[in-house]
C-alpha positions in Angstrom: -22.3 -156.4 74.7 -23.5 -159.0 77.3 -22.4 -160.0 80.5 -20.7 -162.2 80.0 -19.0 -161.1 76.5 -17.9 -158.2 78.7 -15.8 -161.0 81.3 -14.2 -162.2 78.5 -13.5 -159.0 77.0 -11.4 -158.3 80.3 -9.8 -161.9 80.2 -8.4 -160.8 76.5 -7.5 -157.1 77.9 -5.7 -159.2 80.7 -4.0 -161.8 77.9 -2.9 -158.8 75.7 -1.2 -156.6 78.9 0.1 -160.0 80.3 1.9 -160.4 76.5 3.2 -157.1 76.4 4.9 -157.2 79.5 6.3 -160.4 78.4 8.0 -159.2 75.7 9.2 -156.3 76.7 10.7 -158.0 79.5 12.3 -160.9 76.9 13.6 -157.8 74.8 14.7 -155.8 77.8 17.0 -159.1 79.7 18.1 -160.3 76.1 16.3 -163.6 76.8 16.1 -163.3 72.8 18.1 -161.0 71.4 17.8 -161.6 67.9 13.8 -161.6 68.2 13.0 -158.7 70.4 15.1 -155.3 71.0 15.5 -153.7 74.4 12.5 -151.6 74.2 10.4 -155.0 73.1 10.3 -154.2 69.4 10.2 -157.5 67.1 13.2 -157.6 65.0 12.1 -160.4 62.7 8.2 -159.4 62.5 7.6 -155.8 63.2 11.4 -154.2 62.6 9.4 -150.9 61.1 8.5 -150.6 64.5 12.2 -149.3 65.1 11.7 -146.7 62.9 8.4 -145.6 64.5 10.0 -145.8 67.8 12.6 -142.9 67.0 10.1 -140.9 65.5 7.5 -141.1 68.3 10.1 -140.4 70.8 11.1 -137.1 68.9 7.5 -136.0 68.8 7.0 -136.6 72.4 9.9 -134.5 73.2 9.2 -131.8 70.6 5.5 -131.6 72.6 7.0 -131.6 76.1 9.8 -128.7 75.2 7.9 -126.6 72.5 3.8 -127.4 72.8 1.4 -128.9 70.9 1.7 -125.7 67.9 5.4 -127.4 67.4 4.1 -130.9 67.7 1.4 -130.5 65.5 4.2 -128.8 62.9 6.0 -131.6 63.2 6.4 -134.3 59.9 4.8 -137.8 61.2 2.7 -140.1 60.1 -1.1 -140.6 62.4 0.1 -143.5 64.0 3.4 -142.2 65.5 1.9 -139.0 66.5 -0.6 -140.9 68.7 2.1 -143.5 69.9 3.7 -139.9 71.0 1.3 -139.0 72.8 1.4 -142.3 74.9 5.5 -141.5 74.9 5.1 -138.3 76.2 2.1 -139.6 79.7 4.2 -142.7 80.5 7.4 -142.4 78.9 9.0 -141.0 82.5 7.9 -143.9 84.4 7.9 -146.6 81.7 10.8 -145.6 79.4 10.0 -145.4 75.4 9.2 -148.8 74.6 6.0 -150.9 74.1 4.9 -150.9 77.6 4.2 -146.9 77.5 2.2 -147.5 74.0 0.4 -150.2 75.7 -2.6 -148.1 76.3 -2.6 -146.9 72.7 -2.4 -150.6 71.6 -4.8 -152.3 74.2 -7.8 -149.8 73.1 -6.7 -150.8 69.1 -7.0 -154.7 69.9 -10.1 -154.4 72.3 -11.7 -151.9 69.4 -11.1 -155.0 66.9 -12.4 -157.4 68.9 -15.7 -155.7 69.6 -15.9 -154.7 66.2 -15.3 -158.4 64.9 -18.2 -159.5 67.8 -20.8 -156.9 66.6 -20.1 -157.8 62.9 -20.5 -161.5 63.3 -23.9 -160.4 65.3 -24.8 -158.0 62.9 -24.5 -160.3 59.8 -25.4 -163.3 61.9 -26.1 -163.5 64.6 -24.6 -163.2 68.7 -22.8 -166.9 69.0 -21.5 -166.1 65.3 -20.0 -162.6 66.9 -18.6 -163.9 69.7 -16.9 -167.3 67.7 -15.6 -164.9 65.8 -14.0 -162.9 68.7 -12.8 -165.1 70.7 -10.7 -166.5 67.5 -9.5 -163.2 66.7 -8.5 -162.3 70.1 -6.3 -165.1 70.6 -4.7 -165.1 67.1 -1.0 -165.9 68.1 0.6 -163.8 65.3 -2.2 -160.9 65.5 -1.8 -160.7 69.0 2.0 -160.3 69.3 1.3 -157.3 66.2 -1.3 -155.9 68.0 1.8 -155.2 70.9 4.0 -153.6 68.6 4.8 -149.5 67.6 3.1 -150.3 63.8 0.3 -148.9 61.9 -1.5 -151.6 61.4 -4.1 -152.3 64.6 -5.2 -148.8 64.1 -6.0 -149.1 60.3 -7.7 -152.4 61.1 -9.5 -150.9 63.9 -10.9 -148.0 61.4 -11.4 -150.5 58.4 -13.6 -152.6 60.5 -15.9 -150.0 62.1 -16.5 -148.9 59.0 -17.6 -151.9 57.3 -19.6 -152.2 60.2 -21.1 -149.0 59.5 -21.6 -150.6 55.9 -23.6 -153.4 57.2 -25.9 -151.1 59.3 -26.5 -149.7 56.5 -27.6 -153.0 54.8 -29.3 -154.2 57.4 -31.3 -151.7 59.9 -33.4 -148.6 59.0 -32.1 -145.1 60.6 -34.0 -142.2 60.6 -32.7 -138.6 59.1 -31.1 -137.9 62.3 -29.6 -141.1 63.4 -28.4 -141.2 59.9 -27.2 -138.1 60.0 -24.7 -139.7 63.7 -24.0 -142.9 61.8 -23.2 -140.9 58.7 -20.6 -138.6 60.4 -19.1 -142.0 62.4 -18.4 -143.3 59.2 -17.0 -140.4 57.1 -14.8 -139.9 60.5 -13.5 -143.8 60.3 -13.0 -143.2 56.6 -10.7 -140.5 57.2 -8.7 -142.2 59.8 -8.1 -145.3 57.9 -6.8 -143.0 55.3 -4.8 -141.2 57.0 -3.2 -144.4 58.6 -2.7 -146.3 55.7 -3.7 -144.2 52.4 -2.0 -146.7 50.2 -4.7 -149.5 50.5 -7.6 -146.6 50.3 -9.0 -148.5 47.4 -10.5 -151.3 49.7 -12.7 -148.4 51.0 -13.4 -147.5 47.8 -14.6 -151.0 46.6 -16.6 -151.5 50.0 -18.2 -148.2 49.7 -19.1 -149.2 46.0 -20.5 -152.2 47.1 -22.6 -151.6 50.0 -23.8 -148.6 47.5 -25.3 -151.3 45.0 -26.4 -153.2 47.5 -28.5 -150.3 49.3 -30.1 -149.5 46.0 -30.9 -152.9 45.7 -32.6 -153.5 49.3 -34.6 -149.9 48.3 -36.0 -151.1 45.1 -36.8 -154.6 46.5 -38.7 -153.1 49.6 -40.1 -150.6 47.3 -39.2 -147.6 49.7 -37.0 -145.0 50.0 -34.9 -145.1 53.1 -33.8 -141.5 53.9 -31.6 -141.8 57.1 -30.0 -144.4 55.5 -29.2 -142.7 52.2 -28.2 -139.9 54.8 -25.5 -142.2 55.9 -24.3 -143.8 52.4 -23.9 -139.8 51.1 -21.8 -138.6 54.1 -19.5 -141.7 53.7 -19.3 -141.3 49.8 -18.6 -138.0 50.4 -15.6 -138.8 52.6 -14.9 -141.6 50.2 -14.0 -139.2 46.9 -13.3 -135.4 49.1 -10.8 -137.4 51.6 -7.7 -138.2 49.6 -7.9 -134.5 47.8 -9.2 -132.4 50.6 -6.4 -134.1 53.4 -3.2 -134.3 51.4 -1.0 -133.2 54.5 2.5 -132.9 54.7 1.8 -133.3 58.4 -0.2 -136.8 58.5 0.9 -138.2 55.4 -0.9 -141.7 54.7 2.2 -143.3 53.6 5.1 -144.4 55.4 8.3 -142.7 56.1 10.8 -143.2 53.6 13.2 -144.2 56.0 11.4 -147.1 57.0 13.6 -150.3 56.2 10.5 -152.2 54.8 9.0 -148.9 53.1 7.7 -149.9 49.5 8.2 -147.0 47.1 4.4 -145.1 45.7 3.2 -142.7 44.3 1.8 -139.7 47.0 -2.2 -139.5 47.1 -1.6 -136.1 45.0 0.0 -138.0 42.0 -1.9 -140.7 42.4 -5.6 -138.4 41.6 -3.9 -136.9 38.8 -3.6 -139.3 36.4 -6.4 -140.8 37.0 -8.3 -137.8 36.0 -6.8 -137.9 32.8 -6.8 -141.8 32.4 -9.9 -143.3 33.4 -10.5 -145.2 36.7 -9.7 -148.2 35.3 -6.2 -147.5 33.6 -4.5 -145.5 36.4 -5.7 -148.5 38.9 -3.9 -151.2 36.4 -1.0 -148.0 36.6 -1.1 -148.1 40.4 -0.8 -152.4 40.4 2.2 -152.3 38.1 4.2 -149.2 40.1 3.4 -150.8 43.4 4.5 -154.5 42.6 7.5 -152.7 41.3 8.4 -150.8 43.8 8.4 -154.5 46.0 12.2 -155.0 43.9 13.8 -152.6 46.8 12.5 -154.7 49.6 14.6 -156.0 51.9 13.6 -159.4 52.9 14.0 -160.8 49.4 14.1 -165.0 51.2 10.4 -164.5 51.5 9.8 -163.6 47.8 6.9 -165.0 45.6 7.2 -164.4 42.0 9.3 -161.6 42.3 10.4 -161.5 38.5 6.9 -161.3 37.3 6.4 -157.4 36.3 3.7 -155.9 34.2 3.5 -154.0 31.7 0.3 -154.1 30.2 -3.5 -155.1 31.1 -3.2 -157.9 29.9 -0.6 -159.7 31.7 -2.7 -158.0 34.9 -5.3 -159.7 33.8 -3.7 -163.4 33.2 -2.1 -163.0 36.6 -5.4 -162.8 38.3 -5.9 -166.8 38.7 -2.3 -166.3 40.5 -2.7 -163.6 42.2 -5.7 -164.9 44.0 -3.7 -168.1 45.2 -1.8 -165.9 46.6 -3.4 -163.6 48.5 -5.8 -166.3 50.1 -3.3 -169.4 50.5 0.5 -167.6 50.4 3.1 -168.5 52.1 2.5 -172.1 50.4 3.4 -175.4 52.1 6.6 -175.7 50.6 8.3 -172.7 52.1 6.8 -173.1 55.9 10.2 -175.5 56.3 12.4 -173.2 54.4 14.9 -171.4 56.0 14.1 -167.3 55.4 15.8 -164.0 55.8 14.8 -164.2 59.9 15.2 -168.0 60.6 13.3 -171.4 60.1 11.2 -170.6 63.1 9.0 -167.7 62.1 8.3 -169.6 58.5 7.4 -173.0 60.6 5.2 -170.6 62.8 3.6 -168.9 59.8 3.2 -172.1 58.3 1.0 -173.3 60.9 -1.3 -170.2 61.2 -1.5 -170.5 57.0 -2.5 -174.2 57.7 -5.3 -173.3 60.1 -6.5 -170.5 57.4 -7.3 -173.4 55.0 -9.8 -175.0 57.4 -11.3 -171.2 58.0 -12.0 -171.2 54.2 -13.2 -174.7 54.4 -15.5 -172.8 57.4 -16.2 -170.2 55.2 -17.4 -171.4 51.9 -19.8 -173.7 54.0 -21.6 -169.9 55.0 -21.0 -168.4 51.8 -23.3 -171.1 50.5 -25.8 -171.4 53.2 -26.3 -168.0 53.3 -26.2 -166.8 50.1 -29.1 -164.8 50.4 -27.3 -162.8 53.6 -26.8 -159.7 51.8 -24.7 -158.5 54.7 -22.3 -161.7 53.8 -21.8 -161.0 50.7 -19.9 -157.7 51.8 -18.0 -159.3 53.8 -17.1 -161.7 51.6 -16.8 -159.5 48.5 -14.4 -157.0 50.2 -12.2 -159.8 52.1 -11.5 -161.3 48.4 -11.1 -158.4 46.1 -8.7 -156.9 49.3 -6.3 -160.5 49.2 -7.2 -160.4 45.0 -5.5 -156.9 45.0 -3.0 -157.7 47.5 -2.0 -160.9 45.3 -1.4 -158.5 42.7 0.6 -156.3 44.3 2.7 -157.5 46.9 5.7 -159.6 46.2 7.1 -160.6 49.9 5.3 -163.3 52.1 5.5 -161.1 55.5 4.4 -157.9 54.1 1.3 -160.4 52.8 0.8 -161.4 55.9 0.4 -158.6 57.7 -1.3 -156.5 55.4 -3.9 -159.6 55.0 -4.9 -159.7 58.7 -7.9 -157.4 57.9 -9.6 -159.4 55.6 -8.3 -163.0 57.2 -10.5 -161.2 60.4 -13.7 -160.8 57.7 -13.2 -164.2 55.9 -13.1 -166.0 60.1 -16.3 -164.0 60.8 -17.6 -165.9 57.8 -16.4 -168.8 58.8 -17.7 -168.9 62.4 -20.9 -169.0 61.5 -20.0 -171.7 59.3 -18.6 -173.4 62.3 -21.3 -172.5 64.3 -23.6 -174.5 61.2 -21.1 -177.9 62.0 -21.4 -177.7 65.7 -25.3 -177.3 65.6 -25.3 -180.1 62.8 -23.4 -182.1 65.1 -25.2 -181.9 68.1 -28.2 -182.9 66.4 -26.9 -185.9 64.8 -25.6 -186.8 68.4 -29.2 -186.3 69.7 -30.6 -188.3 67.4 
């Protein structure tokens, strides 16, 4: 990164520590006591992070008493055996709380910033990339997540390198043997995301499937064959079908625990292969869809609700829900419920509302690119996997805070797009002014 891009990269690491200490110190003197815990856990937007807590604090004890053989035995899910880790270094001087997992969480939020900055370059260009950051850094709701004991900066952080990867792929020329390094980065951020959060695996899928077509495409256009990059699209499509059969782990399992009190009922990775080798791709997806939205009738914060009573039962009704389902995973929570009172207060929807509201002008931002550049390649995977990712989501989740949260990986894609979109306005703009 430049210079400069690295100052400002310390400014954010500075912002994020500075936030951290905040709230842990808000949670700690029960400034807010029905917001934060005493260990700085948010009780209205990350309360799985409770959960995590207790089970990263048993895993740092099991390693300090019995070793790592007994740790590594030990039932957890990737994200709380690294937050365990943190636990088990600064747990005696910090206590169990946020602050000891700050270094754990400040690498995962400085990993998605640089990611986001050398996407934007690598699609765009360098102003696009650092837009782009410099939005996503200072994200209000991202940033406060990004302090919390939850699984989600690390599956963003994998998710993002390896559409990165992807759009390497797309875009440079790698011979066999720095295929062969790019190749083996992405199959290991594959794996991670999976192991992280296994139950949205099919976003990997659908951006390995594109970039696939799209590498094919570049090859017959160019009229050459591009062997370090095939090197790389093998090793990650290799990681892609041999990860959710070859890692099935009752050690790491990609799901969450089931004591979790916003844990959604599905199907293990196991049961979810089967029956799709006896159904077709297509019909144990549409299987998956209706099982997972189902599974959203045990959730706890039903206030939040969209739709809740619409079920399926057939491919057909997945299908007529589409229209809907989009709406929702690109515009949800709608305008009417930011002033509704929900399960945690008027405050969070009101707060929600506003970040929803700024999301609109991003797609504004965005569709400006898509159409300017519609001959970016690169774009078009961005764009392609940030909409069939809120399409599937749409379909499948019910609640508007799981939505949110589960969304800020493609929201980070779609503002990408949009910065250079904004980046178009402000250029347009100052040439107008000029003239």
């Amino acid at each position: 990164m430049p210079r400069h891009a690295c100052r400002y990269l310390l400014l954010a690491a500075a912002i994020h520590v500075a936030l951290a200490i905040t709230i842990f110190l808000t949670g700690h003197f029960r400034v807010l006591p029905n917001t934060f815990d005493e260990n700085g856990i948010g009780l209205t937007f990350a309360i799985d992070g409770t959960t995590y807590r207790h089970v990263s604090v048993d895993l740092a004890e099991e390693l300090k008493a019995n070793g790592i053989t007994a740790w590594l035995n030990a039932k957890a899910p990737l994200h709380s055996r690294l937050y365990s880790v943190s636990f088990a270094i600064f747990g005696r001087l910090l206590g169990h709380n946020i602050l000891a997992a700050e270094s754990l969480n400040l690498f995962y939020y400085l990993a998605i910033i640089i990611c986001s900055y050398f996407l934007g370059r690598e699609v765009f260009d360098a102003q696009t990339g650092f837009i782009a950051a410099a939005i996503i850094a200072l994200w209000p709701s991202f940033l406060f997540h990004s302090t919390q004991l939850i699984r989600d900066p690390l599956s963003i952080a994998c998710l993002l390198g390896l559409i990165l990867v992807l759009a390497l792929i797309l875009n440079r020329t790698f011979a066999s043997l720095q295929g062969l390094a790019v190749g083996m980065a992405g199959a290991l951020l594959a794996t991670l995301f999976w192991l992280a959060r296994g139950n949205m695996w099919n976003v990997v899928v659908v951006a390995v499937a594109i970039t696939f077509v799209m590498l094919v495409l570049r090859m017959v256009r160019e009229k050459r064959i591009m062997p370090g990059n095939a090197v790389v699209m093998v090793l990650i499509i290799g990681a892609t079908l041999l990860v959710p059969t070859r890692l099935e782990s009752t050690t790491l399992p990609g799901v969450r625990p089931p004591a979790t009190p916003l844990a959604i009922p599905a199907a293990s990775q196991r049961a979810a292969s089967q029956p799709a080798a006896r159904e077709g791709v297509v019909t144990a997806a549409l299987r998956q869809i209706s099982t997972r939205r189902a599974g959203f009738r045990f959730y706890n914060a039903r206030a939040s609700d969209i739709d809740p009573e619409v079920q399926f039962s057939s491919t057909g009704e997945i299908v007529r829900f589409i229209p809907r389902a989009l709406v929702i995973g690109f515009f949800a929570p709608f305008p009417k419920m930011w002033v509704q009172r929900g399960s945690f207060g008027i405050a969070t929807r009101i707060f929600s509302g506003l970040e929803t509201l700024a999301m609109y002008f991003v797609y504004v931002a965005a569709a400006l690119c898509v159409w300017q550049e519609r001959r970016n390649r690169k774009m078009w995977l961005l764009f392609l996997v940030a909409t069939i990712g809120m399409l599937a989501l749409g379909l499948v989740v019910v609640n508007a805070g799981a939505l949110f949260r589960l969304r800020y990986a493609f929201w980070i894609l779609m503002i990408i797009i949009a910065s250079r979109g904004f980046s178009r306005i402000n250029d347009d703009l100052r040439q107008s002014a000029a003239n």
